[in-house]
C-alpha positions in Angstrom: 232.3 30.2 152.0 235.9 30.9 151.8 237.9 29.1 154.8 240.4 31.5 157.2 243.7 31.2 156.5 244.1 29.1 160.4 241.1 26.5 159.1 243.1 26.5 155.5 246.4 25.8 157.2 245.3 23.3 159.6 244.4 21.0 156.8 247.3 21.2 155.0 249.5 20.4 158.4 247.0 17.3 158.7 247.6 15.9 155.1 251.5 14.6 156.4 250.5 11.9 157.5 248.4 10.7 154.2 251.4 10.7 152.1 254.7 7.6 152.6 257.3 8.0 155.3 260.2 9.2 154.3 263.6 7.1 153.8 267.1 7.6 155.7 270.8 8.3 154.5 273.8 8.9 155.9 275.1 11.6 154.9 279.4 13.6 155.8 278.8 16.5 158.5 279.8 18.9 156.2 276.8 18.0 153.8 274.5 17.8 156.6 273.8 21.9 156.9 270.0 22.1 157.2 269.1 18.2 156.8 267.0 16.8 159.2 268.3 14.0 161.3 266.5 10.9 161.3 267.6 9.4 164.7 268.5 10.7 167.9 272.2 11.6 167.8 274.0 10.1 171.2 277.1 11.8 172.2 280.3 8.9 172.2 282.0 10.6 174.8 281.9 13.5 177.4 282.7 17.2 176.7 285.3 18.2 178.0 286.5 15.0 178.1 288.6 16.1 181.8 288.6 18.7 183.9 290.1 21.1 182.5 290.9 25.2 183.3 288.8 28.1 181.6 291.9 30.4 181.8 295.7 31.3 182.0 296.2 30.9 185.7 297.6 29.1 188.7 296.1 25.5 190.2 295.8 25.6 194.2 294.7 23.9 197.0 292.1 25.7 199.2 294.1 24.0 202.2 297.2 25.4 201.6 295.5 28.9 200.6 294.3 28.7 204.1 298.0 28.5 205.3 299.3 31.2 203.3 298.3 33.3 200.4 302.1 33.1 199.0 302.8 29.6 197.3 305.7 28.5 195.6 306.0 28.2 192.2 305.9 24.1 191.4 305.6 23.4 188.0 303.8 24.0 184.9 300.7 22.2 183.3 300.1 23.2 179.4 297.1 22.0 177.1 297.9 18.5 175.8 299.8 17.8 179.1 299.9 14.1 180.4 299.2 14.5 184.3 298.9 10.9 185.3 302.5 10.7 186.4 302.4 14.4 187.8 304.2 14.8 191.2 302.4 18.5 193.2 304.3 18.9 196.4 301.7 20.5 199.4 301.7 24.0 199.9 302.8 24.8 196.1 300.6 26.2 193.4 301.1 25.0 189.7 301.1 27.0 186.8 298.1 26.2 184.7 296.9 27.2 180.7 293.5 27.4 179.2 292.5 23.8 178.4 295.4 22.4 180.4 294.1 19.1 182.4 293.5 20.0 186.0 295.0 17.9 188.6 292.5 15.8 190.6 293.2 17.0 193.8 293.3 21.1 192.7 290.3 23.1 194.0 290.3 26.0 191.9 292.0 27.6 189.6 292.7 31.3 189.7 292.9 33.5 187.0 296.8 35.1 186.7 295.5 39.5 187.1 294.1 38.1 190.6 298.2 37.1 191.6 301.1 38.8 191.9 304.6 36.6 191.1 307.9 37.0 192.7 310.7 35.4 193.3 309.4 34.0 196.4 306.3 32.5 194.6 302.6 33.4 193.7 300.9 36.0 196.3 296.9 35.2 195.9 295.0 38.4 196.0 291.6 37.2 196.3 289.4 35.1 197.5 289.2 32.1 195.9 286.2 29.6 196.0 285.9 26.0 195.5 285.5 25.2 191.3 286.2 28.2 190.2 287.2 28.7 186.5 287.5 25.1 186.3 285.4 23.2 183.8 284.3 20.0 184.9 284.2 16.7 182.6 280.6 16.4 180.7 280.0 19.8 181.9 278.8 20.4 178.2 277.9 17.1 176.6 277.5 14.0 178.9 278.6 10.4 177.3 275.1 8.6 176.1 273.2 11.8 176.0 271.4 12.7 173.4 273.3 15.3 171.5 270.4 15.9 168.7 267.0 15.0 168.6 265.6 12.8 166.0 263.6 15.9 163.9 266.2 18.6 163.9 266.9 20.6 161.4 271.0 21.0 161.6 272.3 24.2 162.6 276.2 25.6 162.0 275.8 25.5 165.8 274.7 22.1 166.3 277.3 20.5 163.6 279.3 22.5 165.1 278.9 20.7 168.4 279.3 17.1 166.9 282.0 18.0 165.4 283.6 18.3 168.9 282.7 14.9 169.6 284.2 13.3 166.7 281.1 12.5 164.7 281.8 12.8 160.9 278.4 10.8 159.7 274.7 11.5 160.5 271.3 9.3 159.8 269.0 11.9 158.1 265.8 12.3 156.3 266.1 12.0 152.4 265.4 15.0 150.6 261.7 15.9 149.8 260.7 15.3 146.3 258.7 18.5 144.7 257.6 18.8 141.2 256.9 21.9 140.1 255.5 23.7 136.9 254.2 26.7 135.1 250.6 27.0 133.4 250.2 29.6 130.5 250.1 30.9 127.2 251.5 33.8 128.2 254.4 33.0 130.0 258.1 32.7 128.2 261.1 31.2 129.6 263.4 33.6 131.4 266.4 34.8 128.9 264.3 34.4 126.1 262.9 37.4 124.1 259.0 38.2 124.8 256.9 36.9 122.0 254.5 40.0 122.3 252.6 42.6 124.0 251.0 40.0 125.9 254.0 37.5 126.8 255.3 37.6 130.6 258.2 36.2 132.0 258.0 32.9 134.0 259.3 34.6 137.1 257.3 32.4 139.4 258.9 28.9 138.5 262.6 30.7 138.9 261.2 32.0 142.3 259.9 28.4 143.6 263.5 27.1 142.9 265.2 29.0 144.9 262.6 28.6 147.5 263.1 25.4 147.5 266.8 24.7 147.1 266.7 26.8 150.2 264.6 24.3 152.0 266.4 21.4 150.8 264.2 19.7 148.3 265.1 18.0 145.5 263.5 19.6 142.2 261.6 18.3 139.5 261.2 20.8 136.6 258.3 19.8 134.5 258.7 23.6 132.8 255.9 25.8 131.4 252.8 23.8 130.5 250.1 26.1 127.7 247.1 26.4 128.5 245.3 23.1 126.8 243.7 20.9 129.4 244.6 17.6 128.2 248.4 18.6 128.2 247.8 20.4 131.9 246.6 16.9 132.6 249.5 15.0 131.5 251.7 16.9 132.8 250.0 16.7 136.3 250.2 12.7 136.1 253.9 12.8 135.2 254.6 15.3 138.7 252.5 13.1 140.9 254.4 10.0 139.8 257.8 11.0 140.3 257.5 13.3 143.5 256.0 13.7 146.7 254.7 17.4 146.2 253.3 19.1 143.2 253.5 22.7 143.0 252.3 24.5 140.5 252.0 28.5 139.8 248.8 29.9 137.8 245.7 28.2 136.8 243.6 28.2 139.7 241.5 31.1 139.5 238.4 31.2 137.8 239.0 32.6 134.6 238.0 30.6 131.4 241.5 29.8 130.5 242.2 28.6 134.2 242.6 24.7 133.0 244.9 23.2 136.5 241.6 23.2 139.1 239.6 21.3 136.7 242.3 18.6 135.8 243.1 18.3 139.5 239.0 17.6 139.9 239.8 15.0 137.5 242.7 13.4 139.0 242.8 13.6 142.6 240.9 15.4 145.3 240.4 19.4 146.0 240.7 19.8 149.7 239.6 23.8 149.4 240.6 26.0 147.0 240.0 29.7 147.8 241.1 31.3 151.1 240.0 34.5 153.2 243.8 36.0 153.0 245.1 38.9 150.8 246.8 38.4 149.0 246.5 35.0 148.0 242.8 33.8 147.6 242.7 30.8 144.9 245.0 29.0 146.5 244.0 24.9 145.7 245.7 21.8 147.8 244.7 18.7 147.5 246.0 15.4 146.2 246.9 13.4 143.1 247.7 9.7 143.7 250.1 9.4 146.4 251.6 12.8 146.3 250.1 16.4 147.8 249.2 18.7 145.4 249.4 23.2 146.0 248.2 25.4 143.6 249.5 28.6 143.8 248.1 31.6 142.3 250.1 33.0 138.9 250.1 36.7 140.3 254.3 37.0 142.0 253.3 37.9 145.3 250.6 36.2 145.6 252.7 33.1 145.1 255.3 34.6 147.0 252.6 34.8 150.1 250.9 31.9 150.2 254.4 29.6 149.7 255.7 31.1 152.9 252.5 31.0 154.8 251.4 27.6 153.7 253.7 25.8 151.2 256.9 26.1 153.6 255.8 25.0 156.9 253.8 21.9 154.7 257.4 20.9 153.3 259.0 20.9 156.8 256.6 18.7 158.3 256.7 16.3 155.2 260.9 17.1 155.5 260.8 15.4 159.0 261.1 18.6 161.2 259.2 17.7 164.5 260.3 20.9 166.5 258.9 24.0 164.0 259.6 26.9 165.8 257.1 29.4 165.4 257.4 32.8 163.2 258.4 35.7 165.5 255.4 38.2 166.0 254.8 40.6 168.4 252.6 44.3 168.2 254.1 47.5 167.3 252.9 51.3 165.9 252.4 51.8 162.8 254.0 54.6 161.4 251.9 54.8 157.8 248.6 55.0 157.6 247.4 51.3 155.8 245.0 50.6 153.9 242.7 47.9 154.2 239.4 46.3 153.5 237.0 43.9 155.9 236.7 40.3 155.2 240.0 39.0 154.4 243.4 39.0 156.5 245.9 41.0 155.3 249.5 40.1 154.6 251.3 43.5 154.1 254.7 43.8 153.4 256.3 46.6 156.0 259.7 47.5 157.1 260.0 47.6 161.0 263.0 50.1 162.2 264.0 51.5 165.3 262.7 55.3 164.9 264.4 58.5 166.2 263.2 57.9 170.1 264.3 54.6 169.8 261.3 52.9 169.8 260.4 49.7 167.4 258.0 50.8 164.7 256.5 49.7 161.2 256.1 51.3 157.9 254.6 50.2 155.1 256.5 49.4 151.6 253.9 51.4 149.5 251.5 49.7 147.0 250.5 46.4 148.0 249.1 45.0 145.2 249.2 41.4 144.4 251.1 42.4 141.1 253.8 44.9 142.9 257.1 42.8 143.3 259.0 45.8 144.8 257.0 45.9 147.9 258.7 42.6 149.0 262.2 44.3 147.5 262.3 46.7 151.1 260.4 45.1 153.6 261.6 42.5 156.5 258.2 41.6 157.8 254.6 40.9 157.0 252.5 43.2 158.6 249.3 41.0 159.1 245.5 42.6 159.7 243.1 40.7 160.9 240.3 39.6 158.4 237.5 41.5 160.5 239.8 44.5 160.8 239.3 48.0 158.3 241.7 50.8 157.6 244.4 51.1 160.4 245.2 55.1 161.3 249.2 56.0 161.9 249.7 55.1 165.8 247.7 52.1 165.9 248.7 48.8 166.8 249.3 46.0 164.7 251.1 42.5 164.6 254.1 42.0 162.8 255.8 39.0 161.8 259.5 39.1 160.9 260.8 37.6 158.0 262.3 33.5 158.6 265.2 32.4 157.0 263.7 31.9 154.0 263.2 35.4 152.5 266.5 36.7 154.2 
C-alpha cells in the first residue's frame, strides 16, 4: 500500500534525530545570511541607547506649555550632542533634530509643521501630549534580551538588527553535508555532446546544486554513476561516509536497470519507497550508516517535486532550523479546467494572478507531465488536489500553495 504524502513526510521529519548533532562556528555577520544560529543571541546593550526624538522639532515642557503656547527659543540639541552639561532655562523650548538626545526633564517633543517661529519664539499650535514623538531607551531592543533565538535562520532584517548593536560575530550551525549523485547509462555531463539517440543530459544533479547552495549545504559531487550495481554500491558507501545526506536522482523505480533501491536494501535500511503523490511516486528514504539516505526519482519534475516537498524541509530540520514556518496556502477559483485522476494527490504547477475584477485566481501552466520542465518555467505555486479528489471544473475551489524562497 503506498503511504500519503502526510504519513511519508512525517517519517522523514522523525529521522533528525537518528542522525549526529551538528557542530558550531563562528562565523563574520556578513557571512552569516541564511545560517542558522546555534545559541540564543543576547543583545549587549539597549536600542536606542537614550531617549532620543523621532523628528525635526522643538523639546518642551508640558508645564510651561500650560503657561503659554509661545516659548522662547533656548538652544539647539543636534544628533551626536553631549547633553549632560546642558543648561534649559523654564519656560523655553529647545530646538531638537531626529536622533538628537532628549533632555531628561522634556515631555514631548513636537514636530516643527505643528509651530510657527517668530522673533518672539515658537507659537505651539497643537496639543501636545506627554511622550510624543519621543523614543524611549530599549524601546526596540532591551540590554540582556534575547535578540535571536537559538534556531533562526538569519534574515537581512535580523543581521540587520545586530548590526545596530554592534555584533560583528555569531555562534551558528555548521553547514549540512549532502552527497549527491547521478545513476544512468543514459545520462551525459552537461556541456558535453550527446553520445546518441538515447543519451540525456544530467539536468537533475545541476538542478540539486543549486537547490542546495540555496539552502546552504555543503556539496559533495560524487558525479554520474552507470548503471552496474556493484559500482552504484561503491559509490553509495563512499556518500554515506563523508556526508550527512545522500541524495541521489534516478534508480528507484522498478525497471530492470533500476540498480540504487537494491544496493540501498544492501547497505542500509528502506523506510518506504513509493508515495501516493503525483508526481513523484518512487521516492526511497532511508539510511546508510550514519547518514540519511533520499532517492529521488530521474524524471526533472518529479525530482523537482518531491525535493521541495520532502527533501527541503528534511535539510532544515537536520540544518538546525527549530521555527519552520509553514508554506503559505489558502483556497481560490480555478480559472482552467484541470485534470486529474483519484488515488494520488496532485502537485500541479499553476500561476495565481489577480484577474480583471480583481479577484485572486489560479490557472494552470498546461501539460503536467512528470517529463514537462516548462510547466515549472511560468508558474508561482503548486496547485495541490487532494488524493481522493477527480477532475476539478473551471470555478471550483482549490488550495494553492505559493512558491518559498527556494524556487523564487
Amino acid at each position: 500500500m503506498l503511504l500519503t504524502f502526510q504519513q511519508a513526510k512525517q517519517q522523514v521529519l522523525q529521522s533528525v534525530s537518528t542522525i549526529k548533532s551538528l557542530t558550531h562556528e563562528k562565523i563574520g555577520l556578513f557571512d552569516a545570511l541564511d545560517r542558522i544560529t546555534a545559541e540564543n543571541v543576547i543583545s549587549p546593550m539597549n536600542v536606542p541607547q537614550f531617549d532620543n526624538s523621532a523628528m525635526d522639532g522643538y523639546a518642551v515642557r508640558l508645564a510651561d506649555l500650560k503657561q503659554s503656547t509661545l516659548l522662547p527659543l533656548a538652544g539647539a540639541i543636534f544628533a551626536g550632542d553631549d547633553i549632560s552639561n546642558l543648561h534649559w532655562p523654564q519656560g523655553t523650548c529647545l530646538r531638537i533634530m531626529t536622533g538628537a538626545p532628549v533632555p531628561n526633564d522634556a515631555d514631548a517633543v513636537v514636530m516643527q509643521e505643528q509651530t510657527e517661529k517668530s522673533d518672539l519664539g515658537i507659537t505651539f499650535l497643537s496639543n501636545v501630549k506627554a511622550g510624543d514623538n519621543i523614543r524611549r531607551i530599549g524601546e526596540d531592543v532591551k540590554k540582556g534580551a534575547i535578540t535571536v533565538k537559538k534556531g533562526t535562520k538569519l534574515t537581512i532584517p535580523t543581521l540587520s538588527t545586530l548590526a545596530t548593536l554592534g555584533i560583528s560575530d555569531l555562534v551558528v550551525f555548521k553547514k549540512l553535508k549532502v552527497a549527491i549523485l547521478s545513476t544512468g547509462d543514459e545520462l551525459t555531463p552537461i556541456g558535453e555532446p550527446l553520445s546518441g539517440n538515447g543519451a540525456i543530459y544530467d539536468s537533475n544533479r545541476f538542478t540539486l546544486k543549486l537547490l542546495l547552495s540555496k539552502l546552504n549545504c555543503e556539496i559533495v559531487d560524487l558525479g554520474i554513476i552507470v548503471d552496474d550495481p556493484n559500482q552504484i554500491k561503491q559509490a553509495l558507501i563512499s556518500a554515506s561516509n563523508q556526508a550527512d545526506l545522500v541524495i541521489t536522482s534516478g534508480g528507484v523505480s522498478v525497471g530492470d536497470a533500476d540498480y540504487t533501491k537494491t544496493a540501498l536494501e544492501e547497505l542500509g535500511t528502506i523506510n518506504f519507497w513509493k508515495m501516493a503523490i503525483k508526481p513523484g511516486k518512487p521516492f526511497a528514504f532511508g539510511k546508510i550508516g550514519n547518514a540519511l539516505f533520499c532517492g529521488l526519482p530521474g524524471n526533472p519534475v518529479s525530482t523537482l517535486v518531491t525535493f521541495y516537498q520532502l527533501v527541503q524541509p528534511l535539510i532544515l530540520a537536520l540544518s538546525g532550523l527549530e521555527d519552520s514556518s509553514k508554506d503559505l496556502s489558502f483556497k481560490v477559483k480555478t480559472a482552467t479546467n484541470l485534470k486529474k485522476s483519484i488515488g494520488r494527490l496532485d502537485f500541479q504547477r499553476g500561476m495565481l494572478q489577480i484577474n480583471a475584477q480583481g479577484e485572486l485566481e489560479v490557472s494552470t501552466t498546461g501539460a503536467q507531465g512528470s517529463h514537462i520542465t516548462q510547466s515549472f518555467n511560468q508558474a508561482n505555486c503548486f496547485i495541490v488536489l487532494e488524493q481522493e479528489r477527480g477532475n476539478v471544473a473551471k470555478g471550483e475551489l482549490v488550495t494553492v500553495e505559493l512558491f518559498n524562497a527556494l524556487l523564487k
